[in-house]
C-alpha positions as CSV (number, residue, x, y, z in Angstrom):
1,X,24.9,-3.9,-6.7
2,X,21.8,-1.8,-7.9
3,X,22.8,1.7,-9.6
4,X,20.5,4.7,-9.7
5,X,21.4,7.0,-12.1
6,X,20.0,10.4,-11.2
7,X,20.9,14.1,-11.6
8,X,21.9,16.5,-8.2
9,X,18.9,19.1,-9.1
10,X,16.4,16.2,-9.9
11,X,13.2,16.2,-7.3
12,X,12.5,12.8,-8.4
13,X,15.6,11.8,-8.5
14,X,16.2,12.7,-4.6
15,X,13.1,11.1,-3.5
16,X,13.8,8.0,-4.4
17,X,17.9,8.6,-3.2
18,X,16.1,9.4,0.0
19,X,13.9,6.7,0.2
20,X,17.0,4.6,-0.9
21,X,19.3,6.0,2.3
22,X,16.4,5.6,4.6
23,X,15.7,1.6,3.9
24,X,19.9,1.5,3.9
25,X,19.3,-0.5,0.7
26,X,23.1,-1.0,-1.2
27,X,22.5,1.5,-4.2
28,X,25.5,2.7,-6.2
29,X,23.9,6.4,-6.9
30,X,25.7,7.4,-10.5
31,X,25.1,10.7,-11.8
32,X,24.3,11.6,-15.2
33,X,23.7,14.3,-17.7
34,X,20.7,13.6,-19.5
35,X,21.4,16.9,-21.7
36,X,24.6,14.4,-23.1
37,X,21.8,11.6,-23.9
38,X,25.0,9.4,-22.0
39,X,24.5,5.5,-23.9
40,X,24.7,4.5,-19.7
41,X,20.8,6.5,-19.8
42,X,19.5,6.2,-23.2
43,X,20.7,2.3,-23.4
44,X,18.9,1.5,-20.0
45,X,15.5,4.4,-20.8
46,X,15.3,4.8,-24.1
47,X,13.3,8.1,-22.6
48,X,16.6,9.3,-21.1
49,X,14.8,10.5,-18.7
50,X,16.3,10.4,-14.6
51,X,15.4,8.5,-12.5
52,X,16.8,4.8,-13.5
53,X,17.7,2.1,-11.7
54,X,19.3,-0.9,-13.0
55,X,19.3,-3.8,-11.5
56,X,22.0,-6.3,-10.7
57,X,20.4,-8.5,-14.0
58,X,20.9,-5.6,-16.2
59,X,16.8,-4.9,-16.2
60,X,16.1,-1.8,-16.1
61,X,13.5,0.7,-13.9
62,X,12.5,3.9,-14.8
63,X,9.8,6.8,-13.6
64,X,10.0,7.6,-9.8
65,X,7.1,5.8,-8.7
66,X,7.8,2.6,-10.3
67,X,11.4,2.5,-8.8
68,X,9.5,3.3,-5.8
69,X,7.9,0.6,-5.5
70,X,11.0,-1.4,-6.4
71,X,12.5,-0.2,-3.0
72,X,9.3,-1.1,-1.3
73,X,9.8,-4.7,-2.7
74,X,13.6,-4.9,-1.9
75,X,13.4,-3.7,1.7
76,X,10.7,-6.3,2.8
77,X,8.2,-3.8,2.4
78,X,9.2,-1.1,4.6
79,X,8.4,2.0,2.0
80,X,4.8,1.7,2.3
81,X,1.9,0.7,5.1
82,X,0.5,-2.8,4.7
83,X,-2.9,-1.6,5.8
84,X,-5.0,-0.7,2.5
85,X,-6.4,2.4,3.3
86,X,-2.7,4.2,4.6
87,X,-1.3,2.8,1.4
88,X,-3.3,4.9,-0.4
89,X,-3.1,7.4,1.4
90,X,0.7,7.9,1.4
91,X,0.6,6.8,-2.8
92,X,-2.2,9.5,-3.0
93,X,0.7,12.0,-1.1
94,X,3.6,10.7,-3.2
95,X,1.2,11.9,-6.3
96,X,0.6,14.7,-5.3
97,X,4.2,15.7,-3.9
98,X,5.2,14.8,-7.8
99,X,2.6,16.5,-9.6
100,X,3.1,19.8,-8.0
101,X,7.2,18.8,-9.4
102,X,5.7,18.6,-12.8
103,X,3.8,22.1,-12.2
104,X,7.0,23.5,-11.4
105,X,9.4,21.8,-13.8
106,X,7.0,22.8,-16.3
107,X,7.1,26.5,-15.8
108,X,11.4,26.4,-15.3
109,X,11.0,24.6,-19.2
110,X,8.8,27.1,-20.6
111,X,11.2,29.7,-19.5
112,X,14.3,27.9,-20.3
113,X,13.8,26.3,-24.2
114,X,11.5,29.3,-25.7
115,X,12.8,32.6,-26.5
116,X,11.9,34.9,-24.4
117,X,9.1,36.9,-26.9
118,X,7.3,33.1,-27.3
119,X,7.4,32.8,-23.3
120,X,3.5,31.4,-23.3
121,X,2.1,33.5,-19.8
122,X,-1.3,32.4,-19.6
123,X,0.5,28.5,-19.7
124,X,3.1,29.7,-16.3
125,X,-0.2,31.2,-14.6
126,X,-1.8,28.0,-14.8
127,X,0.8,25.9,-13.9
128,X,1.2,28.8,-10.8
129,X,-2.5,27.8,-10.1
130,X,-1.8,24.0,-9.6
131,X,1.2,24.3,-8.0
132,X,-0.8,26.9,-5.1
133,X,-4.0,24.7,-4.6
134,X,-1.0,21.5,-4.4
135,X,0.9,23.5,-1.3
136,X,-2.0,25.0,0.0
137,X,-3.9,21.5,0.0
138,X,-0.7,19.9,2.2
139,X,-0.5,22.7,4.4
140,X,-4.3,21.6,5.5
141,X,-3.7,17.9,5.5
142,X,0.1,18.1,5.9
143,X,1.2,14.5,6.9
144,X,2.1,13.3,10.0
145,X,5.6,12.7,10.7
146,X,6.5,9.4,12.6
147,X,9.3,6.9,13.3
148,X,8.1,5.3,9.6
149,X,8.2,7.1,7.0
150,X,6.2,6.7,3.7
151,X,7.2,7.2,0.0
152,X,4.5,9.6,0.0
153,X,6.4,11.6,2.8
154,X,9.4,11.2,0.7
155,X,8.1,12.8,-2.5
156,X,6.9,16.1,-0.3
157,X,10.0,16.3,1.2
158,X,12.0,16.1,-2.2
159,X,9.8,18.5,-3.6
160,X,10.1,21.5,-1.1
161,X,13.7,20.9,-1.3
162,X,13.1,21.7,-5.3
163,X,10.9,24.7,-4.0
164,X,13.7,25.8,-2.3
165,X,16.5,25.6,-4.6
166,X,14.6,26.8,-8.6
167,X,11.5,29.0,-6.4
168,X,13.4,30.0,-3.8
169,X,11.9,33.9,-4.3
170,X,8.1,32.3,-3.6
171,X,8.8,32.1,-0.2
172,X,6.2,28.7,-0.1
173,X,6.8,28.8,3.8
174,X,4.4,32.2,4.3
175,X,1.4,31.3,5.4
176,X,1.8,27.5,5.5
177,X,2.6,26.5,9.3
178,X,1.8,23.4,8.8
179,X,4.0,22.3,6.1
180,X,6.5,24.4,7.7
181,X,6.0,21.9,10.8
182,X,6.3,19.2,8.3
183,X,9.2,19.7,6.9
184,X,11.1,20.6,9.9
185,X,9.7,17.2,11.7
186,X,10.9,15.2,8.5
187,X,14.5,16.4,8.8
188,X,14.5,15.6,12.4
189,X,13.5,12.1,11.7
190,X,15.5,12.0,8.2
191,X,18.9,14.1,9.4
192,X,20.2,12.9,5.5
193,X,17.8,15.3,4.4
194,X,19.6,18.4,3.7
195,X,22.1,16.5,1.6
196,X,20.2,14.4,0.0
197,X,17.3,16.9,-1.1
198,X,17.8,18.3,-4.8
199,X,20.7,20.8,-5.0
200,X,21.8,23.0,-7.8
């Protein structure tokens, strides 16, 4: 059997754990401390980095999307439209769902590894910037939930789950109905959701 080592908190890491659930592909899920550099992560990503799946040959997959994809391959093709143009368009979502995760990832390091006097502000406001346009962007062209949902749907989900558990004092539901609507409509159709989404 496939094992996906991941950590709890990890956006990326519950995406594709969500993803996994959803297709009801057999996936041992083994979590890790990549602080530890465990040899079971840095012998299978020599980046150490979560997510990684190995597979049942002892190959290895790592970064989100590529795994992704892997769970696209494995279920038949279930993960992502067939038609072109909706392909892209939920690849172009699952994009942008992570890169507002590495806007907000990157502020949480700045503020975690420096000492507090080389805190670099001018670096967290523009990391702020991106991660604003990124929500405010979805809340105008927030997907549309259906009975098949996408790896780009996943990726938002998992990422206002982050929102919710490291920015929880931004409040990213003011003023965003839409994604609001999302996020409440993906639950309903995903109820593994609130257990699955990254927690602390």
């Amino acid at each position: 059997m496939p094992r996906l080592l991941y950590s709890p908190a990890s956006p990326y890491s519950a995406k594709v754990r969500m993803a996994a659930a959803w297709l009801e592909l057999p996936i041992e899920a083994e979590k890790v401390n990549t602080s530890d550099e465990p040899t079971e992560l840095i012998g299978n990503n020599p980046l150490g980095k979560i997510p990684t799946l190995v597979l049942d040959d002892g190959s290895a997959l790592f970064d989100s999307r590529v795994i992704m994809q892997e769970l696209d391959r494995m279920s038949g093709h279930k993960l992502y439209p067939r038609n072109a143009k909706k392909r892209i368009e939920a690849e172009f979502l699952e994009a942008l769902g992570d890169g507002i995760c590495d806007t907000l990832i990157a502020q949480i390091y700045e503020k975690r590894f420096r000492p507090e006097d080389k805190v670099h502000q001018p670096w967290l406001d523009t990391q702020a910037r991106k991660m604003t346009r990124g929500l405010d962007w979805l809340n105008e062209n927030a997907p549309r939930v259906t009975t098949k949902l996408t790896g780009g749907q996943f990726a938002v989900a998992a990422m206002l789950g982050y929102l919710d558990l490291r920015f929880g004092d931004l409040n990213w539901r003011r003023g965003r109905p839409k994604l609001k609507r999302f996020e409440a409509r993906f639950a309903e159709a995903f109820p593994d959701y609130e257990t699955l989404k990254p927690q602390g």
